[in-house]
PyMOL CGO cylinders between C-alpha atoms (Angstrom):
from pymol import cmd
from pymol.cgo import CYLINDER

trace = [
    CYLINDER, -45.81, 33.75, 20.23, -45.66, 31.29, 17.97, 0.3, 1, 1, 1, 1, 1, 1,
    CYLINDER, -45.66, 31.29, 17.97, -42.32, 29.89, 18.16, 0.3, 1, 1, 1, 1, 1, 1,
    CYLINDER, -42.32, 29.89, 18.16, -40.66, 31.10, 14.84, 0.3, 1, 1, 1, 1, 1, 1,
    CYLINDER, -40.66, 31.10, 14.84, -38.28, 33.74, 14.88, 0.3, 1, 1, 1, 1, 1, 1,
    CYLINDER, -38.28, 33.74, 14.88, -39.25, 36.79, 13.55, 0.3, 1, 1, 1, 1, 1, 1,
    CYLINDER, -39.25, 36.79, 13.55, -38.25, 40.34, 13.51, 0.3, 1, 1, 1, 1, 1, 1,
    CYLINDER, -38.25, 40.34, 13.51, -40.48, 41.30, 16.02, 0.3, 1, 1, 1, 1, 1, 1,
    CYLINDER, -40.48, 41.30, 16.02, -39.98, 39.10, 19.09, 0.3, 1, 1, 1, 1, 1, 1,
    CYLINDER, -39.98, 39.10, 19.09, -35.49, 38.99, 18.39, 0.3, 1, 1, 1, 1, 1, 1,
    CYLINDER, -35.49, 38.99, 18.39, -34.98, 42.58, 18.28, 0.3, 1, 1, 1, 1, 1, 1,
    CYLINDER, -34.98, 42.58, 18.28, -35.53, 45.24, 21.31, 0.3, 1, 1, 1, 1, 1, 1,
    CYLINDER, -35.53, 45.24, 21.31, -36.89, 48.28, 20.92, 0.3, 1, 1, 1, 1, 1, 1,
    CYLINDER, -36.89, 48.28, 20.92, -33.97, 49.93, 22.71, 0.3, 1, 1, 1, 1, 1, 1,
    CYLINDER, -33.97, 49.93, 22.71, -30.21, 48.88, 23.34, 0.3, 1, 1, 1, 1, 1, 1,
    CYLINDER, -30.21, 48.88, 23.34, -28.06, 50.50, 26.67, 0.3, 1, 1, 1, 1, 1, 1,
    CYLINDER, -28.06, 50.50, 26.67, -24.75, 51.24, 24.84, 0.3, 1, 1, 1, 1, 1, 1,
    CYLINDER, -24.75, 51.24, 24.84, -23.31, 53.10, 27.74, 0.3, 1, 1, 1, 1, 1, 1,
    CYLINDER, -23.31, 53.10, 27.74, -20.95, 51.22, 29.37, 0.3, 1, 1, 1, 1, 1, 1,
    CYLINDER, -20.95, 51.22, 29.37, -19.86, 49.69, 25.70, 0.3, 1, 1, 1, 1, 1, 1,
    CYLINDER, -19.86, 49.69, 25.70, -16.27, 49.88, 24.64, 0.3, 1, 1, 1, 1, 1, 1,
    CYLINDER, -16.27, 49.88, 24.64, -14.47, 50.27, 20.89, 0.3, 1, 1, 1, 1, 1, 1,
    CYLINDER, -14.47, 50.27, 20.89, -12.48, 48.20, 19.49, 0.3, 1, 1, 1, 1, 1, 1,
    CYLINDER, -12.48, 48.20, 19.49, -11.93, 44.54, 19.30, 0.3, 1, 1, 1, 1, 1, 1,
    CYLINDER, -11.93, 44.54, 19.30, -13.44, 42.46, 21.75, 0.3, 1, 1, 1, 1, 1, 1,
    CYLINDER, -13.44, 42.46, 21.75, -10.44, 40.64, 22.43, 0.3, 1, 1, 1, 1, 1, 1,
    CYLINDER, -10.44, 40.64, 22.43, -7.50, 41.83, 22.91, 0.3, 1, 1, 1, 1, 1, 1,
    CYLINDER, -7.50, 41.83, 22.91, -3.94, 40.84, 20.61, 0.3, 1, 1, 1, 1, 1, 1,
    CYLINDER, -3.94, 40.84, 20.61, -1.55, 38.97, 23.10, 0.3, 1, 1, 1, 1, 1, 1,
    CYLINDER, -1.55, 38.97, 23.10, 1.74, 40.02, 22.28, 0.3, 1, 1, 1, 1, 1, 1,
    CYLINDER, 1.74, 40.02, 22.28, 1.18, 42.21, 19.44, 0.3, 1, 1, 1, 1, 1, 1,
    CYLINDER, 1.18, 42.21, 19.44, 0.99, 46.05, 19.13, 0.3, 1, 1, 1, 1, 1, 1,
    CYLINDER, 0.99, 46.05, 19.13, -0.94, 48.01, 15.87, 0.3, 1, 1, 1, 1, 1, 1,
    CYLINDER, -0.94, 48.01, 15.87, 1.42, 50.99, 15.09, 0.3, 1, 1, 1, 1, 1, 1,
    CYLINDER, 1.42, 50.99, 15.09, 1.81, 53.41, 12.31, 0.3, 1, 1, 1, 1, 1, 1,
    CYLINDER, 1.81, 53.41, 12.31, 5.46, 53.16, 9.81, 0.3, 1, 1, 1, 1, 1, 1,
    CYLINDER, 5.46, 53.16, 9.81, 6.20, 55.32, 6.82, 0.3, 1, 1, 1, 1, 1, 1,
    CYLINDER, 6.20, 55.32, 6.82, 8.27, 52.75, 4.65, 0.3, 1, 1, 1, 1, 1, 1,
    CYLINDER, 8.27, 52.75, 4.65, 9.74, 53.74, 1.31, 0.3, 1, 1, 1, 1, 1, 1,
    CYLINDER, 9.74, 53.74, 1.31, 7.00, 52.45, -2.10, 0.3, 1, 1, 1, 1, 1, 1,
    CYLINDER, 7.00, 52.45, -2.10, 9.81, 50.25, -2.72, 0.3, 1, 1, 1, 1, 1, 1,
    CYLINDER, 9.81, 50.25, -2.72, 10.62, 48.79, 0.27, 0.3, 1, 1, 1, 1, 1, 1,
    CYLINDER, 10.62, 48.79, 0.27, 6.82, 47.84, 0.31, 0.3, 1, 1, 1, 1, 1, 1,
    CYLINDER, 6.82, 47.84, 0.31, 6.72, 46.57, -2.99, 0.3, 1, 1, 1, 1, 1, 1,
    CYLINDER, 6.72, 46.57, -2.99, 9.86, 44.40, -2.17, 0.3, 1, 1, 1, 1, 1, 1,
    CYLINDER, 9.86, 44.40, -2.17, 8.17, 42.55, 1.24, 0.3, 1, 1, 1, 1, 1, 1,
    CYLINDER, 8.17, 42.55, 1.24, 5.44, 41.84, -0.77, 0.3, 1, 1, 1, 1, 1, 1,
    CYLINDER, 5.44, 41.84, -0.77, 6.52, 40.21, -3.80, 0.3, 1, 1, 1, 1, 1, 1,
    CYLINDER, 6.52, 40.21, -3.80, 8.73, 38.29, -1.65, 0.3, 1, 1, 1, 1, 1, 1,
    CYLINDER, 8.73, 38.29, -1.65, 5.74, 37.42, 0.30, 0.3, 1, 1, 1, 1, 1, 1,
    CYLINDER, 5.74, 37.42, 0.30, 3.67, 36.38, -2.38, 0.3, 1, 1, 1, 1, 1, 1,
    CYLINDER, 3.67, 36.38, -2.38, 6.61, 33.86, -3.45, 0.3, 1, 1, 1, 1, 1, 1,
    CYLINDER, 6.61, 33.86, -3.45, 7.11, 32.74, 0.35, 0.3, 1, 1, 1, 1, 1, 1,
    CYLINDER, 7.11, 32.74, 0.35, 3.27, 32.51, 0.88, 0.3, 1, 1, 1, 1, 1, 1,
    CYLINDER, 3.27, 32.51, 0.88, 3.06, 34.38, 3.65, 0.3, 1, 1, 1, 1, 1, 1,
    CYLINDER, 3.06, 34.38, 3.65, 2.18, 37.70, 5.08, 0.3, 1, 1, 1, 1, 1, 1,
    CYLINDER, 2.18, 37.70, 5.08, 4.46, 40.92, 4.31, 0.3, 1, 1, 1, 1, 1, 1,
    CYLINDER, 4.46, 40.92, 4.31, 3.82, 42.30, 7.86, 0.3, 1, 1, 1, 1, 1, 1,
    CYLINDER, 3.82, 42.30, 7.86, 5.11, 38.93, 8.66, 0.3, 1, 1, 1, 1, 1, 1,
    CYLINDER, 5.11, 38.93, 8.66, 8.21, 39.34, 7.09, 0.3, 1, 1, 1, 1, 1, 1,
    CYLINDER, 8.21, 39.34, 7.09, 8.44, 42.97, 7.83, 0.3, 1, 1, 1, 1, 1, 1,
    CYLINDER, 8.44, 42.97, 7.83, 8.50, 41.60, 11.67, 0.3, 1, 1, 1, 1, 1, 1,
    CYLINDER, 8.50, 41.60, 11.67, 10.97, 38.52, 10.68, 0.3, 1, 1, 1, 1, 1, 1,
    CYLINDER, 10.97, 38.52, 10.68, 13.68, 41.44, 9.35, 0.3, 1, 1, 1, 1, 1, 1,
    CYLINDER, 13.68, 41.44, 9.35, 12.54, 43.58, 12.17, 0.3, 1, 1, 1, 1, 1, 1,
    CYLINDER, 12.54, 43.58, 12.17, 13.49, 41.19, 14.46, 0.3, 1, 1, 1, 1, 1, 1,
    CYLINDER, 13.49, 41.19, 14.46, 16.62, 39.62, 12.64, 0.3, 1, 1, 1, 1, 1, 1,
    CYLINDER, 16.62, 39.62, 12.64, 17.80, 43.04, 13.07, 0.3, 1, 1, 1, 1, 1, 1,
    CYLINDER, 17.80, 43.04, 13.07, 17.75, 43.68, 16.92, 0.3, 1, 1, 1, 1, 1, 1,
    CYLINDER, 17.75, 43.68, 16.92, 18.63, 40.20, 17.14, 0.3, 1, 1, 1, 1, 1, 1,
    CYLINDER, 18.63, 40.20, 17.14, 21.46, 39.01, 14.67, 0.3, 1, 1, 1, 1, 1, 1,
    CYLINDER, 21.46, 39.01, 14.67, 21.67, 35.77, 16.27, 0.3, 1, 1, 1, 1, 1, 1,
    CYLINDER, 21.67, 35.77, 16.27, 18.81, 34.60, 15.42, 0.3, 1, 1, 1, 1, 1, 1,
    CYLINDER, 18.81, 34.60, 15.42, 18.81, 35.32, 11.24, 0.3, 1, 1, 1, 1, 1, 1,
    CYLINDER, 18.81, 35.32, 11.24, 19.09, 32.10, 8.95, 0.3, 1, 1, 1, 1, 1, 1,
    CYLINDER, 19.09, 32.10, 8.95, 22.21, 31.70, 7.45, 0.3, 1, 1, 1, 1, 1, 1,
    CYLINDER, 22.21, 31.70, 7.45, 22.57, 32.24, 3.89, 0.3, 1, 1, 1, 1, 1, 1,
    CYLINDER, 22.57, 32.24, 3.89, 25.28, 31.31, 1.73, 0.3, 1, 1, 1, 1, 1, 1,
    CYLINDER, 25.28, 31.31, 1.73, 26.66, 34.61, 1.79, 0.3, 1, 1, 1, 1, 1, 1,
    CYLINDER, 26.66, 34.61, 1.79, 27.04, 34.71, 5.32, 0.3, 1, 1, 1, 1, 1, 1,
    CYLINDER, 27.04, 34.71, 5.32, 28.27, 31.37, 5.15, 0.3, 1, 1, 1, 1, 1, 1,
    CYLINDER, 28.27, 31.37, 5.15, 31.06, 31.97, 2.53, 0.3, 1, 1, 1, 1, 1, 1,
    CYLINDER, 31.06, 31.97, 2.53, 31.98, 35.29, 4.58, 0.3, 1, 1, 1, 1, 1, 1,
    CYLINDER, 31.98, 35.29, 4.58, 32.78, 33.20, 8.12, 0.3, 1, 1, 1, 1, 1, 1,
    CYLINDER, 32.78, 33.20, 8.12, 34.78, 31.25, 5.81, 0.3, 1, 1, 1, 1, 1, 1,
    CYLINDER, 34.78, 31.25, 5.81, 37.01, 33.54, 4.63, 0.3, 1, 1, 1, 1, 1, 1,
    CYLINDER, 37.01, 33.54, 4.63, 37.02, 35.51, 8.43, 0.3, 1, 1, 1, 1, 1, 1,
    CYLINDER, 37.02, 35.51, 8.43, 38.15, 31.96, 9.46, 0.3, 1, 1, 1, 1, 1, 1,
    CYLINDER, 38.15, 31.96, 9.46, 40.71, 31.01, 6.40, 0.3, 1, 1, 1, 1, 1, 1,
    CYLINDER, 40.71, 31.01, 6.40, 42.57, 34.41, 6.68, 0.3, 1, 1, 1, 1, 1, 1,
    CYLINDER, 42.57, 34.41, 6.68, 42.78, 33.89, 10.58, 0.3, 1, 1, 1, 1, 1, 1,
    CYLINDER, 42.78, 33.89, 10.58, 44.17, 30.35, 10.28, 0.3, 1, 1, 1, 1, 1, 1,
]
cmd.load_cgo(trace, "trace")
């Protein structure tokens, strides 16, 4: 052998696949891969407003996702802001 790598002396002839698993070899912490039906333009929707936000649409998808089980964590908008306003004004 003459020291260079070559085809010959950095491949086997065989490889012992047997106890080999699919899949990634690492496995996502804290993230499952699932399978949704959403409407075309639903879709469409997360993704333009991804492409303005720079950032991912499955991102998003998971930001309303989660905004949704968990109100009290959603950013206030002006909407929202205008509509505890007038809860609290009309209670006053």
């Amino acid at each position: 052998m003459n020291g260079k790598l070559t085809r010959n002396n950095t491949m086997k002839t065989t490889y012992d696949f047997s106890k080999g698993k699919r899949g990634a070899v690492l496995p996502a912490t804290g993230k499952t891969r699932i399978t949704i039906h959403l409407d075309n333009d639903v879709l469409e929707a997360f993704r333009l407003q991804a492409a303005a936000q720079g950032k991912g649409y499955q991102t998003l998808i998971n930001e309303a996702l989660r905004h949704a089980i968990m109100p009290e964590t959603a950013t206030i908008t002006i909407e929202s802001l205008r509509q505890v306003l007038r809860e609290e004004l009309r209670a006053a």
